[in-house]
LOFI-301683 format. One line per field, with one value per residue: residue number from 0; residue in three letters; x, y, z of N, C-alpha, C in turn. Coordinates in steps of 0.02 Angstrom, whole numbers. Each point is the difference from the previous one (the first is absolute). Layout:
<nodes>
nr = (NUM	...)
rest = (ALA	...)
npx = (X	...)
npy = (Y	...)
npz = (Z	...)
capx = (X	...)
capy = (Y	...)
capz = (Z	...)
cpx = (X	...)
cpy = (Y	...)
cpz = (Z	...)
</nodes>
This chain:
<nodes>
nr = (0	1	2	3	4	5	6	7	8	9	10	11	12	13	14	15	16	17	18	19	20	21	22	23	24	25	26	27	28	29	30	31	32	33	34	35	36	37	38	39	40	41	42	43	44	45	46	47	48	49	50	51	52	53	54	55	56	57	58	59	60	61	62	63	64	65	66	67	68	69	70	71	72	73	74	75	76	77	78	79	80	81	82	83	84	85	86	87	88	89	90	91	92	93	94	95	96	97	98	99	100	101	102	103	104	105	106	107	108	109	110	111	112	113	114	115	116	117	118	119	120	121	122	123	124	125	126	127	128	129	130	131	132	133	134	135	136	137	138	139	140	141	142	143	144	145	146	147	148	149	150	151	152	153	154	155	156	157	158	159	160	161	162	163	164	165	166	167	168	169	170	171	172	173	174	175	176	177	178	179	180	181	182	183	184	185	186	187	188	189	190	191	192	193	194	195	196	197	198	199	200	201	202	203	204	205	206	207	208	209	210	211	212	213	214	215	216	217	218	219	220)
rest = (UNK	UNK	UNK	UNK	UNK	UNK	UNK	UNK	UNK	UNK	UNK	UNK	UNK	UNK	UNK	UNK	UNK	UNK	UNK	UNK	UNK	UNK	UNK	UNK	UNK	UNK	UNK	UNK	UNK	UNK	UNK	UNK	UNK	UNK	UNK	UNK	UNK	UNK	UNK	UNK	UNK	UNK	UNK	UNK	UNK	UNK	UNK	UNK	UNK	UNK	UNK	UNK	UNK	UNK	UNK	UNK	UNK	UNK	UNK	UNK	UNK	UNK	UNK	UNK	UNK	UNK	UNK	UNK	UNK	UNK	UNK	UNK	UNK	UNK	UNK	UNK	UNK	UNK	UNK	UNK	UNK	UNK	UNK	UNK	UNK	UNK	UNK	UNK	UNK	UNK	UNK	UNK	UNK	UNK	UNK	UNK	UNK	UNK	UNK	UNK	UNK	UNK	UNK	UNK	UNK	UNK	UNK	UNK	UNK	UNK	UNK	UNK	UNK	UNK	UNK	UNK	UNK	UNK	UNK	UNK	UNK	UNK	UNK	UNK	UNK	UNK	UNK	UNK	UNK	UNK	UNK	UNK	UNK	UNK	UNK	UNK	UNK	UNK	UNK	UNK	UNK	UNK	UNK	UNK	UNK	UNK	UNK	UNK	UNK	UNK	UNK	UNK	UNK	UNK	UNK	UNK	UNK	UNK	UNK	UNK	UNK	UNK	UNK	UNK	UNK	UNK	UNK	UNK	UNK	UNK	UNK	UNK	UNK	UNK	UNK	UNK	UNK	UNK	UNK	UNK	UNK	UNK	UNK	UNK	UNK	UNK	UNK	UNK	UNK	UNK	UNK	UNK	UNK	UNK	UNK	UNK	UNK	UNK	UNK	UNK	UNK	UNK	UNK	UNK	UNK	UNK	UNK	UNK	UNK	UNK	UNK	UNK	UNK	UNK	UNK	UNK	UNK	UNK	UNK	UNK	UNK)
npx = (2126	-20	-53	0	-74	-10	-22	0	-44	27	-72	31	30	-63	-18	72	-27	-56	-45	7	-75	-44	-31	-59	6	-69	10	-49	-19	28	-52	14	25	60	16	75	74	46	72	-26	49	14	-7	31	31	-7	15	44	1	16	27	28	-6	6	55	42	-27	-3	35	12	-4	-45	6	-10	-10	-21	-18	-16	6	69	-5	-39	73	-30	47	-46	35	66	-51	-51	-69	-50	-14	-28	-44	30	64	4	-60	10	49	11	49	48	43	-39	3	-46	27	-64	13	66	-45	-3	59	-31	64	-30	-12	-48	-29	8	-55	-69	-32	-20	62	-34	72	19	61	24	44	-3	-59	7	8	-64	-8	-9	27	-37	45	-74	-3	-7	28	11	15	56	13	5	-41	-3	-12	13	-55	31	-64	29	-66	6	1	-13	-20	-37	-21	-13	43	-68	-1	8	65	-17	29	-11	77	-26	-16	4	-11	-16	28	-21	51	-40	53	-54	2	-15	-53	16	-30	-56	10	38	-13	41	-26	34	-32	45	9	13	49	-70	-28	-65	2	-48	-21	-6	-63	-17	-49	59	-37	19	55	-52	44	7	35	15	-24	35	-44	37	-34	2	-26)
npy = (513	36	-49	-24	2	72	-13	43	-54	4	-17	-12	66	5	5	43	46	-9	35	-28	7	16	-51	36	-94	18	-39	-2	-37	-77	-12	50	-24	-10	59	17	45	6	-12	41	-19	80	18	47	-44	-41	23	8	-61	-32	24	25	-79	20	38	-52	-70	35	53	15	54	-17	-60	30	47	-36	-8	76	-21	-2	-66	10	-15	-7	-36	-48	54	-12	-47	47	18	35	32	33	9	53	-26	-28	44	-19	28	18	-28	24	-33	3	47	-32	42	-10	20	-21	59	-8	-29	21	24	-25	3	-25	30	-47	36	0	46	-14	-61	-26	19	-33	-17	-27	68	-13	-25	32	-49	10	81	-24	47	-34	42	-22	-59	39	-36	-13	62	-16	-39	49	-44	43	-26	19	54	60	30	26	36	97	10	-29	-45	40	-47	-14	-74	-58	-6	73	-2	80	-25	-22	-4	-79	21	-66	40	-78	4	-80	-1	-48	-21	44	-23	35	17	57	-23	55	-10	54	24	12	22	40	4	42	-35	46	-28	2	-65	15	-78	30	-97	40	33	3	0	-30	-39	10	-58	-25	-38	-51	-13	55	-42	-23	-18	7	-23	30	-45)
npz = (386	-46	12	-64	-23	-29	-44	-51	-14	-39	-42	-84	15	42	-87	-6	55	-8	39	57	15	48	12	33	20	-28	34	-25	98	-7	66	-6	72	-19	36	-37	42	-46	37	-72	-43	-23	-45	-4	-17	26	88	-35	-23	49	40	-45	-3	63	-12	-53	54	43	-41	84	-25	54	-47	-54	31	29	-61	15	54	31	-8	84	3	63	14	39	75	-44	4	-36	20	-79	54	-29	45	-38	-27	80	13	-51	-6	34	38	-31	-35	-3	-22	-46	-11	-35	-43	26	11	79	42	46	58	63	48	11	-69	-52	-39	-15	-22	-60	42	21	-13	46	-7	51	1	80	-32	-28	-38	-52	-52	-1	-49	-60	-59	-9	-26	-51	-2	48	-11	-47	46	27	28	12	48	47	30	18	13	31	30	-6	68	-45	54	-9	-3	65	-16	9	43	-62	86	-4	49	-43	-33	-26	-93	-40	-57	24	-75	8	-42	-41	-41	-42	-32	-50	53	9	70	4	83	21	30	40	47	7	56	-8	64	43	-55	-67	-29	-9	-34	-41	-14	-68	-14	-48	63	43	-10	74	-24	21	28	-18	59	-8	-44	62	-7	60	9	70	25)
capx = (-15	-77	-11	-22	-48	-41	44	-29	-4	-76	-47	56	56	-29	-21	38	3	-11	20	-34	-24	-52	-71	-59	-50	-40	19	-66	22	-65	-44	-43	-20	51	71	48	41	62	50	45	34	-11	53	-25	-28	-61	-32	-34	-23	-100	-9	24	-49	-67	-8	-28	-49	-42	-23	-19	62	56	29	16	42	59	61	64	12	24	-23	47	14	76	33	20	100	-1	-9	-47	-43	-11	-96	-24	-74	-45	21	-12	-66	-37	68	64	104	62	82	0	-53	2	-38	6	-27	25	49	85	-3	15	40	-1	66	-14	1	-3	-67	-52	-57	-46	-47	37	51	66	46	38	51	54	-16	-1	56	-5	-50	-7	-49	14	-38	-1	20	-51	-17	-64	-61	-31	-56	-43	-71	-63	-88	-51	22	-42	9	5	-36	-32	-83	-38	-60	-27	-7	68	-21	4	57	71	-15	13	73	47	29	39	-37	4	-43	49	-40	46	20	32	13	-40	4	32	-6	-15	-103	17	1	-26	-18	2	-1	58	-1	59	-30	64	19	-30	-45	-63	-3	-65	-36	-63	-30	0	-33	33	-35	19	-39	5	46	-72	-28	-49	-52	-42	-61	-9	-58	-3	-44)
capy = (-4	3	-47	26	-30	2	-25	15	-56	-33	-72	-29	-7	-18	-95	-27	-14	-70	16	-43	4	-69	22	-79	-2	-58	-97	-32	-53	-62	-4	69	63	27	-6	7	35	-4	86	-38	32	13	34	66	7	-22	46	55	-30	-3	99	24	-39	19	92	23	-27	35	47	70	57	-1	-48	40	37	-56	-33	44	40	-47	-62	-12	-61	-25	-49	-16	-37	-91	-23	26	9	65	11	60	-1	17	-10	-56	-52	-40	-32	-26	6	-5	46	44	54	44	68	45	92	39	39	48	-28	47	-27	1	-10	-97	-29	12	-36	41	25	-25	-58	-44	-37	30	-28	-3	-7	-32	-65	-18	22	42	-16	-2	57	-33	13	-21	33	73	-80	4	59	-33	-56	20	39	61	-32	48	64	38	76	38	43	24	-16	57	7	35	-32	-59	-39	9	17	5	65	53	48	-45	45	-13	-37	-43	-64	-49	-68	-46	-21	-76	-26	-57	-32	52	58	40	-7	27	-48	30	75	27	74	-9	65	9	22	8	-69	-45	17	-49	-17	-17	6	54	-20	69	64	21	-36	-81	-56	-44	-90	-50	2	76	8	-56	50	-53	15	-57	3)
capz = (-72	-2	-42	-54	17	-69	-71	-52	-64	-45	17	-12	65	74	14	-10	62	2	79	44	59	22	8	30	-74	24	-4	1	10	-45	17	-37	43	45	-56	65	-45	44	-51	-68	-39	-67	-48	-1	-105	-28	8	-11	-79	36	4	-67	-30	28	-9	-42	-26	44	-58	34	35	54	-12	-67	55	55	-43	-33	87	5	44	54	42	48	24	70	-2	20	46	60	-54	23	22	-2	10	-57	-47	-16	27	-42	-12	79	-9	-46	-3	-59	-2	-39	-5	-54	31	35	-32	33	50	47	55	82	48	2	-49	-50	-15	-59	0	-34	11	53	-21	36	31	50	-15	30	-16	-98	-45	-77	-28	-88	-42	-57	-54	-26	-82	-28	-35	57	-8	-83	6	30	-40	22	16	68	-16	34	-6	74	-18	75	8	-43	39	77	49	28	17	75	55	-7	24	-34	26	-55	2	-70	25	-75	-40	-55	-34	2	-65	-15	-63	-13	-69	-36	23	58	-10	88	15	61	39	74	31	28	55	31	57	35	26	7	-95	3	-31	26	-63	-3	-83	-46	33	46	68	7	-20	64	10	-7	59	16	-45	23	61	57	75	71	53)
cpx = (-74	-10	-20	-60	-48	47	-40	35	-20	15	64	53	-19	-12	69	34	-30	-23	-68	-25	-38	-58	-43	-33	-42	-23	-72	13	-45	-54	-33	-48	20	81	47	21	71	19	23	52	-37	29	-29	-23	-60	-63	-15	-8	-92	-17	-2	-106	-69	-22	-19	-68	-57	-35	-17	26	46	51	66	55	45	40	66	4	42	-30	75	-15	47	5	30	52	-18	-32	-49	-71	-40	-79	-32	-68	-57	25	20	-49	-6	61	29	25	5	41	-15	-68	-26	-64	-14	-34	30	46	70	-23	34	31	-14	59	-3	-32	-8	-85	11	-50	-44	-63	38	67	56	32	60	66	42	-6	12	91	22	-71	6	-59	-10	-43	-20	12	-72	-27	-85	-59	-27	-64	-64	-79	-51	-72	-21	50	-67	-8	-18	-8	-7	-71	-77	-74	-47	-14	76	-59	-13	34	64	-4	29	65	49	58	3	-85	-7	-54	55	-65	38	-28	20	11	-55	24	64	-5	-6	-58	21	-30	-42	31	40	28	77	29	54	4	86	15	-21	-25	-51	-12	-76	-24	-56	-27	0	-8	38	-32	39	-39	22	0	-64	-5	-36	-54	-46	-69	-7	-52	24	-68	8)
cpy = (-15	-62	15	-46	-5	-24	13	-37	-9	-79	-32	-31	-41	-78	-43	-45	-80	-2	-65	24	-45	61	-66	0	-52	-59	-44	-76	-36	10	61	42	39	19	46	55	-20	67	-72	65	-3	41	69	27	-23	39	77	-12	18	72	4	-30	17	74	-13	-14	40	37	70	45	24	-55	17	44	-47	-25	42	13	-61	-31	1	-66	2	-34	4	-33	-71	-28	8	28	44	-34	56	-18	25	-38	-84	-45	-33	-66	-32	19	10	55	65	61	43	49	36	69	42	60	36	-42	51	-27	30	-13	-84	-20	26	32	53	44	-20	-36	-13	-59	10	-58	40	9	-53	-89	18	-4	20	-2	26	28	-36	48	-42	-20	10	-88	-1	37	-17	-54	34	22	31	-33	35	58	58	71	57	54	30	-42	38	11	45	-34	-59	-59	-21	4	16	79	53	8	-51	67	7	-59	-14	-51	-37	-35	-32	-45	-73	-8	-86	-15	78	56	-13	-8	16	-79	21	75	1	69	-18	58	0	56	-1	-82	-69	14	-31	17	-36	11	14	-17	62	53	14	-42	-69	-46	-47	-51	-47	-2	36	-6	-80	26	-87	37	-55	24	34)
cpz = (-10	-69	-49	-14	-66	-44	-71	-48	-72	-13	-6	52	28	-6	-16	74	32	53	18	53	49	20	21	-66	45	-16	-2	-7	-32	11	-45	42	52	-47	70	-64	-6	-73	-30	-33	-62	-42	4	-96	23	29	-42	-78	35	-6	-69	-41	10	-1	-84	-25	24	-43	35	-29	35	16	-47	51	25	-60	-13	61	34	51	52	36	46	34	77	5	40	50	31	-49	46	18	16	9	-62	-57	-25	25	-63	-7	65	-19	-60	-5	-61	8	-69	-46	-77	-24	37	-52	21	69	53	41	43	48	-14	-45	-70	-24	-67	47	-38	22	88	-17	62	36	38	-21	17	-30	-59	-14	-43	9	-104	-15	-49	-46	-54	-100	-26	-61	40	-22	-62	6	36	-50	53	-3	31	-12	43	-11	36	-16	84	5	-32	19	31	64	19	18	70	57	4	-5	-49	15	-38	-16	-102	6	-90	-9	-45	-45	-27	-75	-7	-60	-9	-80	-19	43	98	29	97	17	84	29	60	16	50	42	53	57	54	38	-13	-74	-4	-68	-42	-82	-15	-68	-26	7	46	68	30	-27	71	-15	1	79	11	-21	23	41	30	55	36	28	84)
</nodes>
C-alpha cells in the first residue's frame, strides 16, 4: 500500500489541526557571550502567523505571489528530524520543512521537491506534507511598496566583464513606494547564461556600478 503523503488544505481547516512541532532555538547564556541550542516545541499557527506577517509586511511582488500559491509544510515521521545541508544551515534540526512559492511539487523515486527554488524532502522520513491555501483575507492587507520593470536589454554596449554568449539577457528597474508615488531606486542587468544568472547593478547608461570595495585604491609597497 502506497502512503498517502500530500494533503490539499485550506488555512481554516489546517489551523483547526493544532499541529505541534520542534525546532533549535537559540539559548543566549547569562554571561552574554556564549549561548547553546536545544529543540523546543512550537505551534505550527503560529509559524505560519510569522510566514503570513512578514510576506505582508515586506510589500514585494514577489511576496504578493506567495500569498495566493499554497504555503507547503511537512512533517517528519515520529521521532526523527530533517537535515538537509542547503536548507537547514541557518536553522538545525527540526521536525518540520517549510516552503513558499511552491507552485507544483514534483515526485522522484526518494523524494518529494519543487523546481522553482531548492525545496525537497525524503519520502521515506516525511509523514504529511500539507498544501495550505491560503484565505484571499491576506491579499486584502496587502500594500504594494517595491515593485519592478523588466525590460530586454536595451543597450549597445554590455557591462563590464559580461561575456556575449549570454542566452537571455533583462534590464530590471527597481520601484519604491515613497510617500504617494513610485520613485526608481536602482538598475540591474540580469544575464542568463547555460546554468547560472549574473546578476549586476547598473546606472542609466547601462554601466556596472562597482561595490564600495572596488572602489578602495589600496597601494602596497
Amino acid at each position: 500500500m502506497i502512503k498517502k503523503i500530500i494533503t490539499e488544505i485550506n488555512e481554516e481547516d489546517f489551523r483547526k489541526l493544532d499541529l505541534s512541532v520542534a525546532r533549535n532555538e537559540r539559548i543566549d547564556n547569562p554571561d552574554g557571550k556564549s549561548f547553546s541550542y536545544k529543540m523546543a516545541e512550537c505551534k505550527v499557527n503560529d509559524i505560519l502567523d510569522d510566514v503570513i506577517g512578514k510576506l505582508i509586511e515586506s510589500g514585494y511582488e514577489e511576496d504578493l505571489r506567495y500569498l495566493s500559491v499554497p504555503v507547503t509544510i511537512a512533517i517528519h515521521e515520529d521521532g526523527g528530524y530533517y537535515l538537509d545541508k542547503y536548507m537547514n544551515r541557518f536553522t538545525g534540526a527540526q521536525t518540520y520543512q517549510l516552503g513558499i512559492g511552491i507552485d507544483h511539487l514534483y515526485s522522484t523515486r526518494d523524494y518529494y521537491e519543487c523546481r522553482e527554488d531548492y525545496w525537497r524532502v525524503r519520502k521515506d522520513e516525511t509523514k504529511v506534507i500539507y498544501r495550505i491555501k491560503l484565505s484571499p483575507a491576506h491579499i486584502d492587507k496587502f500594500v504594494l511598496k517595491h515593485k519592478k520593470e523588466v525590460k530586454d536589454w536595451p543597450y549597445d554596449e554590455l557591462p563590464d566583464s559580461v561575456s556575449p554568449d549570454y542566452e537571455d539577457a533583462k534590464l530590471e528597474i527597481h520601484y519604491d513606494l515613497i510617500g504617494d508615488e513610485f520613485v526608481e531606486v536602482g538598475r540591474t542587468a540580469v544575464f542568463k547564461f547555460p546554468g547560472l544568472s549574473d546578476v549586476i547593478p547598473v546606472d542609466k547608461e547601462g554601466h556596472r556600478i562597482k561595490p564600495e570595495w572596488e572602489k578602495w585604491d589600496v597601494k602596497c609597497d
